[in-house]
C-alpha positions in Angstrom: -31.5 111.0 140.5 -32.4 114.7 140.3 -32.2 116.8 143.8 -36.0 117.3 144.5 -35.9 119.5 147.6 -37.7 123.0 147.0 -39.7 121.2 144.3 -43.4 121.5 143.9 -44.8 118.0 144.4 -47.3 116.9 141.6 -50.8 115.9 141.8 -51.6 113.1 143.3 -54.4 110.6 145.7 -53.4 107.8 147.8 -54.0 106.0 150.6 -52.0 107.4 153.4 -51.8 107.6 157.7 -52.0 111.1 158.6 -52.5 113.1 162.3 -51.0 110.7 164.4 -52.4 107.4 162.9 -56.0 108.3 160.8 -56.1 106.3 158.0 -57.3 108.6 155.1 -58.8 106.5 151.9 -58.2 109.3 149.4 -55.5 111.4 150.5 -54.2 114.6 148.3 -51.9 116.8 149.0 -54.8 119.7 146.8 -56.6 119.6 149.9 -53.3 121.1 151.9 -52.3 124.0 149.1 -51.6 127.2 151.2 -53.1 126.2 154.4 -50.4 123.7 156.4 -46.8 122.1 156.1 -46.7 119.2 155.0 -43.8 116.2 155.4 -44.5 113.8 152.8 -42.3 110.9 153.5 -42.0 107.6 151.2 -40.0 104.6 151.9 -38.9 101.6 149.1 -41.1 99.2 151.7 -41.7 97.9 154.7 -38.8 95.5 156.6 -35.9 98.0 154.7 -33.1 99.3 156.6 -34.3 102.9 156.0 -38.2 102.3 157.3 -37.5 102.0 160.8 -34.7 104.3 161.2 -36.3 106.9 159.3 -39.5 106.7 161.1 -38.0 106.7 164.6 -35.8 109.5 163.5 -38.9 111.9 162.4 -40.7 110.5 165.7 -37.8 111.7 168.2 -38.2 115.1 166.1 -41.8 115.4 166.5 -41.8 118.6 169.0 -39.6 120.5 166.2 -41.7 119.9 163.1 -45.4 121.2 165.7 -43.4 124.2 165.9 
């Protein structure tokens, strides 16, 4: 697989949980484009080894990425 880091993300809408749990219908990353940072994080699905590590990783670094 091809390093993606630095890559501009493509176009996209999806259902996704944003802001400390809103659920947003029609999520795309457009409405973002020069205005915030933005983590976009995917995992393969849930009950995976990498869903709840990853998750409570980026949770215990929460007061880094508000910086």
């Amino acid at each position: 697989m091809a390093v993606l880091t630095g890559k501009k993300a493509p176009s996209f809408k999806a259902k996704a949980v944003v802001s400390g749990g809103e659920i947003v219908e029609n999520f795309s990353l457009d409405q973002y484009l020069g205005k915030k940072y933005v983590i976009l994080f995917f995992y393969p699905k849930d009950f995976t080894f990498v869903c709840p590590t990853e998750l409570h990783a980026f949770q215990d670094r929460l007061n880094e990425f508000e910086k």
